[in-house]
C-alpha positions as CSV (number, residue, x, y, z in Angstrom):
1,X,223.3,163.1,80.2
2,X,221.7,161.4,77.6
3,X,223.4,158.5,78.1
4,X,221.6,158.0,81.6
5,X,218.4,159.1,80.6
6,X,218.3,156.3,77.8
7,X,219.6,154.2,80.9
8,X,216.9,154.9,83.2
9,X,214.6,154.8,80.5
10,X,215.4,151.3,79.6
11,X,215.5,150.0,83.4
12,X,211.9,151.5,83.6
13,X,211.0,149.2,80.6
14,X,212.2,146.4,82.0
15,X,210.7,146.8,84.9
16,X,207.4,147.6,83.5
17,X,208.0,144.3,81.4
18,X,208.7,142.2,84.0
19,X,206.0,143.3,85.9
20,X,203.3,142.7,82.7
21,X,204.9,138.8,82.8
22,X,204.2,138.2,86.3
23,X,200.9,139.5,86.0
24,X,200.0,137.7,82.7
25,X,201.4,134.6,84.6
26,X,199.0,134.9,87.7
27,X,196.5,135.7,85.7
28,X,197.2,132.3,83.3
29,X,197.2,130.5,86.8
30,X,193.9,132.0,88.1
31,X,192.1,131.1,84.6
32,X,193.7,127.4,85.6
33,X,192.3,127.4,88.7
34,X,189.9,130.2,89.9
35,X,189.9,128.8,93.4
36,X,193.4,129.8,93.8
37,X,192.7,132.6,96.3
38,X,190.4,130.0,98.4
39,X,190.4,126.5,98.7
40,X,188.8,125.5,95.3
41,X,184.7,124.2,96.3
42,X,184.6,120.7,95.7
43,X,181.1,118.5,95.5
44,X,179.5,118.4,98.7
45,X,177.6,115.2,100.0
46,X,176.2,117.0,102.4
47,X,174.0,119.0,100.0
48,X,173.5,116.8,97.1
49,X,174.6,113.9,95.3
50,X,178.0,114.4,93.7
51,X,177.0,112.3,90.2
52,X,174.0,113.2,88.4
53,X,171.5,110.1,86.7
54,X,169.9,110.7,83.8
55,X,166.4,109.9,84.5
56,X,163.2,111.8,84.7
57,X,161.2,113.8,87.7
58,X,157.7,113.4,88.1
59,X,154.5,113.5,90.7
60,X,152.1,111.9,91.2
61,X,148.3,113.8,91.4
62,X,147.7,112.1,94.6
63,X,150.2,114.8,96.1
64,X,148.3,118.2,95.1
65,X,144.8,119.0,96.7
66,X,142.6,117.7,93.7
67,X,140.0,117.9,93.5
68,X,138.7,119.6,96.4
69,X,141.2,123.1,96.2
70,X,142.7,122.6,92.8
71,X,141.7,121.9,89.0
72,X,143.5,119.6,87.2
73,X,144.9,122.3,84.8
74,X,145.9,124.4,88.4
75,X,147.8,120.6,88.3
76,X,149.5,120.6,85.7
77,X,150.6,124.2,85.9
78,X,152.0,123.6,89.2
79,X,154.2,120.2,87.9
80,X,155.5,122.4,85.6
81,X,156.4,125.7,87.5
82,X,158.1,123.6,90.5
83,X,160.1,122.0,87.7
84,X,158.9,118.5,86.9
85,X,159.4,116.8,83.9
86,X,156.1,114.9,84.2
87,X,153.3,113.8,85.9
88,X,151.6,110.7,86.8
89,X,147.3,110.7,86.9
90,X,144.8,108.6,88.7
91,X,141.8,106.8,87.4
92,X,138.4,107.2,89.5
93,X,135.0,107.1,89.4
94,X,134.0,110.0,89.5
95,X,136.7,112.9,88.5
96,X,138.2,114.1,84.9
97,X,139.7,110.9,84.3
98,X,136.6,108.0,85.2
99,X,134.8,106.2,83.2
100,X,132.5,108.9,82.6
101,X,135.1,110.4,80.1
102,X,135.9,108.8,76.4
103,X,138.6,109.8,74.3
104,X,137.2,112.9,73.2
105,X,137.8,114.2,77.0
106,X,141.0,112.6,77.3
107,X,142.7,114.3,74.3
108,X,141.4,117.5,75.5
109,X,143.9,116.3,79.0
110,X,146.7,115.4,76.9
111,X,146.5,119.0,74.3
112,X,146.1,120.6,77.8
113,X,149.6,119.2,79.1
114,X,151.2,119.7,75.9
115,X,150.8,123.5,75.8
116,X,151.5,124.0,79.2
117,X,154.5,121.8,78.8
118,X,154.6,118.8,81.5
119,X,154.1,115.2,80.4
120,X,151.8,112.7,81.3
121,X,154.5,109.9,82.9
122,X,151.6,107.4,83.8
123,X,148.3,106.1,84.4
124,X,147.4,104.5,87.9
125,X,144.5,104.0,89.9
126,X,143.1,102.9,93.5
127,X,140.5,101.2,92.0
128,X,142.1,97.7,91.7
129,X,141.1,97.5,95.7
130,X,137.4,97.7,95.7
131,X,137.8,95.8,92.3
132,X,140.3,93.0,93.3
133,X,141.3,90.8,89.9
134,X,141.5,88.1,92.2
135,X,138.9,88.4,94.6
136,X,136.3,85.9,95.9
137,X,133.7,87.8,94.3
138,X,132.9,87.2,90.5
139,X,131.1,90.3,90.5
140,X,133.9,92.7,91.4
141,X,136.6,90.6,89.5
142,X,134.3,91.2,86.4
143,X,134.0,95.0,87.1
144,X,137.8,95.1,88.3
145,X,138.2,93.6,84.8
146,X,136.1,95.6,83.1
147,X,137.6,99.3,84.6
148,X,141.3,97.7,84.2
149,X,140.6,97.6,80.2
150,X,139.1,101.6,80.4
151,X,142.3,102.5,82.0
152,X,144.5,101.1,78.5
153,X,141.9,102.3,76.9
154,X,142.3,105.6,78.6
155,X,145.8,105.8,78.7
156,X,146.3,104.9,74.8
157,X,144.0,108.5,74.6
158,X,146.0,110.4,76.3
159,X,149.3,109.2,75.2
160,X,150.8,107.3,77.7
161,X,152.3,104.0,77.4
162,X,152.4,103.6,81.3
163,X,149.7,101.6,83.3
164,X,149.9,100.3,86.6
165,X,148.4,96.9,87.6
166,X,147.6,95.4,91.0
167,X,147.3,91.5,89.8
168,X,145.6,90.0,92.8
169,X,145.6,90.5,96.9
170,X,145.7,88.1,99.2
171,X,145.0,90.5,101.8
172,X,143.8,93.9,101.8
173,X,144.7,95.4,105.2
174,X,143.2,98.5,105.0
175,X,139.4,97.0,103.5
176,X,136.9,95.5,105.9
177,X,135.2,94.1,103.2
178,X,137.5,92.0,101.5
179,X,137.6,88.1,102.3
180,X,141.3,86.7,102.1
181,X,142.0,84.6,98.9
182,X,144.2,81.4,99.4
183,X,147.4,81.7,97.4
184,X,147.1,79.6,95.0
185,X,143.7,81.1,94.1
186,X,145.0,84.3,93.8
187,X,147.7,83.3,91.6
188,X,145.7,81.3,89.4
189,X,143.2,84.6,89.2
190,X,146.0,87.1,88.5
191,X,147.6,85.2,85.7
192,X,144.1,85.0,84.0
193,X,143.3,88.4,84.7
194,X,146.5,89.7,82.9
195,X,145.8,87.4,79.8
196,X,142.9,88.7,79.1
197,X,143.9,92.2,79.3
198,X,147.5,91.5,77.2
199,X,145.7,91.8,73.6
200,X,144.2,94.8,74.0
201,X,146.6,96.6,75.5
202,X,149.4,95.5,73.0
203,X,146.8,96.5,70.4
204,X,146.7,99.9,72.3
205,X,150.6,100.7,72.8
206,X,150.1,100.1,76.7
207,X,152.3,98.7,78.9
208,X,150.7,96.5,81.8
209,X,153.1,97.9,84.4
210,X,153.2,95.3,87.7
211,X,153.1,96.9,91.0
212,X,154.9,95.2,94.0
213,X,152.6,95.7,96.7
214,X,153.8,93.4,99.8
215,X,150.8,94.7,101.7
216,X,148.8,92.6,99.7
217,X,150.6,89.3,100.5
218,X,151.6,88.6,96.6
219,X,154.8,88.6,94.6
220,X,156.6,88.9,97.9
221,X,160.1,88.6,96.3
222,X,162.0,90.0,93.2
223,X,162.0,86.4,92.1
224,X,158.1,86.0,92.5
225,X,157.6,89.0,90.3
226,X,160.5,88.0,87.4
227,X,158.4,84.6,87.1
228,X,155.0,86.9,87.0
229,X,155.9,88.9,84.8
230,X,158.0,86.3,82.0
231,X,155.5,84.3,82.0
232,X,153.4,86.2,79.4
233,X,156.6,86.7,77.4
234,X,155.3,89.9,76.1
235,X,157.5,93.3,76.3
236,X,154.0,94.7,77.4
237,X,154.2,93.4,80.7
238,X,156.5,95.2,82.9
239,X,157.8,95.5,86.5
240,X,156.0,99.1,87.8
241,X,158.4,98.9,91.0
242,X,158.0,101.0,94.0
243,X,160.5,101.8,96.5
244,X,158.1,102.1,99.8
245,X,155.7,99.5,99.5
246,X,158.7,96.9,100.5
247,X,159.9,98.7,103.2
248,X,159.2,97.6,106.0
249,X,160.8,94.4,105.6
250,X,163.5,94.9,102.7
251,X,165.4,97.1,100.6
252,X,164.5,98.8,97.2
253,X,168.1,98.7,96.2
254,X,168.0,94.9,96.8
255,X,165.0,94.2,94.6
256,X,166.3,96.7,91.6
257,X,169.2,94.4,90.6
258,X,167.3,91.5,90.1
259,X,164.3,93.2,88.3
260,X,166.7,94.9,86.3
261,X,165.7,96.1,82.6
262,X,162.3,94.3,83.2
263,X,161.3,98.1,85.6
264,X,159.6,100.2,83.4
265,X,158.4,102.6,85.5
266,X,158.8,103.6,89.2
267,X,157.2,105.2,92.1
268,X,159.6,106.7,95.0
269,X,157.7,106.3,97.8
270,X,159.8,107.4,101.3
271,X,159.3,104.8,104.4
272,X,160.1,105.3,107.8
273,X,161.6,102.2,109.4
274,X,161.2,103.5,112.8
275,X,157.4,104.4,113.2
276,X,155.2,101.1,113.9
277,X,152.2,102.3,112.1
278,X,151.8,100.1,109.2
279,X,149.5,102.1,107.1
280,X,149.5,104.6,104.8
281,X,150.4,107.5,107.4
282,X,154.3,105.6,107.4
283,X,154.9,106.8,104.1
284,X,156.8,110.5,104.1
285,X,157.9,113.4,102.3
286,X,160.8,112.2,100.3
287,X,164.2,112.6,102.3
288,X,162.1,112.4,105.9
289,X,162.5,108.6,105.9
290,X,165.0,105.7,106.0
291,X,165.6,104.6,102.8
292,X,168.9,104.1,101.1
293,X,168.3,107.0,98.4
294,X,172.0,106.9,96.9
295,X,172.2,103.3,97.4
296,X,169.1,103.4,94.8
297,X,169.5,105.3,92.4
298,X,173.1,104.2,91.8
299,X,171.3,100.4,91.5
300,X,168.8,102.0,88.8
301,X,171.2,103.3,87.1
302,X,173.1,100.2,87.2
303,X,170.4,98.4,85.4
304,X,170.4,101.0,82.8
305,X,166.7,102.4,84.0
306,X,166.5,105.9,82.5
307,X,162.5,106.4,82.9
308,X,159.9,108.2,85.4
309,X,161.4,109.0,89.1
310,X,157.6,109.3,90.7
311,X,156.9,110.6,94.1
312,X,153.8,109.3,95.6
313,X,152.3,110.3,98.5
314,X,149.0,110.9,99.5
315,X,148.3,113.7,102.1
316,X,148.3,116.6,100.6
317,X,149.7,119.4,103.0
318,X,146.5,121.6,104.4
319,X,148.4,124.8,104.2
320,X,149.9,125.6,101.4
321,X,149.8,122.6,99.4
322,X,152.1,124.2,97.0
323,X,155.0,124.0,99.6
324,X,155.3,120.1,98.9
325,X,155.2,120.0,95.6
326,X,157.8,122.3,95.4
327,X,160.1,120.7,98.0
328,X,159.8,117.2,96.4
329,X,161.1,119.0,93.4
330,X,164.2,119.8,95.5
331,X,164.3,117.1,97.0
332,X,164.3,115.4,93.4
333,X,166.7,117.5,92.0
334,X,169.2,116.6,95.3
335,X,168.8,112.8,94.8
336,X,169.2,113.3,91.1
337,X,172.5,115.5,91.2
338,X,170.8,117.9,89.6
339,X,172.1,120.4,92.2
340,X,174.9,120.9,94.2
């Protein structure tokens, strides 16, 4: 009686052993692969890019409703809450960063972003339009000049090493008042404009950042702008490239390799091949366009570019403005393989 009770008893153990492998086991396999049950989720194109690049996300202040509905600090905050790294200010005439300001004002800005958290990522301005370098007018190269040095002057106050330049125009589509400057003139203009600025701004920490425009019928070509720019053989002068402004002709990912480490900072700008307005209103939320997104940031990070991804755009939505801000975050974040 005994005897079968110690051999029931050990059959039970066994059993009750066997059973404790075969768990452990699945349990080894599920820590392995926790999918097991379900098809394990694999990266999803659809939804994001499947490698992330190691570069920064920032907005420009042309994209919130400032002045007219929002401070700058309001700004700021914003940038930071909708998860931006940086962002990127505008010089004027007439708003917090003019030349009405000095650098008491301007490290006031630059203490402001610091304690909410958000840096500046550059300094650019519309004000190389009205104040062509290159124009047919003396008087408004002078002043174009003259605002051009308060902007590295500017910029050195607040901390940012990042300027954008417009050289020279040829053409300024959207301006009734400016007169077309032949070529060679506005060549011959840009190159002296930039010299003169070059001392100062290395003095300053600045970096002259070179905008490709297209619009503006100069530096029409990667090549153009490589010659520009090596010409003053200073690591001051940089390549400020922007992904929309070619466009409607050509492809940012095709001007990126042959820029390469000469970028310094860059704009994302989205560009709709398939309007036929050729104006400002064909520039689009990021993703609501044609451009090649994957195809560029895989040729950025090919040239080893690990700055300032800057949305620009310059319609603020009416309703809500805070909706954009926060969807070119996402839509950053996609692009970026930050998600997904």
């Amino acid at each position: 009686m005994n005897f079968q009770s110690n051999s029931i008893d050990a059959r039970i153990s066994r059993r009750s052993a066997i059973k404790s492998t075969v768990a452990l086991a699945g349990a080894a396999a599920l820590a392995q692969n926790p999918a097991a049950p379900a098809e394990q989720a694999k990266p999803d194109i659809r939804r994001a890019s499947t490698r992330r690049y190691e570069m920064k996300k920032s907005i420009n202040l042309w994209a919130f409703p400032y002045p007219a509905r929002m401070n700058l600090r309001e700004c700021l905050q914003l940038a930071k809450d909708a998860g931006f790294d940086g962002i990127e200010l505008n010089y004027d005439l007439d708003n917090d960063l003019s030349p009405r300001s000095g650098t008491k004002e301007y490290q006031v800005i630059r203490k402001m972003a610091d304690q909410i958290g958000i840096a500046i990522s550059g300094l650019c301005s519309f004000l190389f339009w009205p104040y062509p370098l290159s124009s047919n007018d003396a008087e408004k190269r002078a002043r174009g000049l003259e605002l051009a040095g308060k902007m590295a002057q500017a910029a050195h106050d607040l901390g940012v090493e990042n300027l954008l330049v417009v050289p020279g125009a040829v053409h300024i589509p959207w301006r009734t008042d400016h007169e077309p400057v032949p070529n060679d003139l506005c060549d011959r203009r840009a190159k002296e404009a930039i010299t003169k600025l070059l001392p100062a701004a290395e003095k300053l920490g600045v970096h002259l950042n070179i905008e490709n425009i297209f619009f503006n019928g100069y530096l029409m070509t990667p090549m153009e702008m490589n010659a520009f720019v090596d010409r003053f053989q200073s690591s001051h002068v940089r390549v400020h490239f922007d992904t929309g402004n070619i466009m409607m002709f050509q492809f940012p990912e095709h001007w990126i390799s042959v820029l390469g480490q000469r970028i310094k900072n860059v704009h994302f700008k989205e560009y709709t091949k398939k309007g036929t307005d050729f104006s400002l209103e064909s520039f689009r939320p990021l993703l609501d366009g044609t451009t090649d997104w994957p195809a560029v940031l895989e040729a950025l990070d090919q040239s080893h570019y690990r700055g300032y991804l800057t949305f620009e755009y310059f319609h603020p939505y009416p309703h809500y403005p805070e909706a954009l801000v926060h969807q070119t975050s996402d839509s950053l974040d996609r692009m970026m393989g930050r998600k997904g």
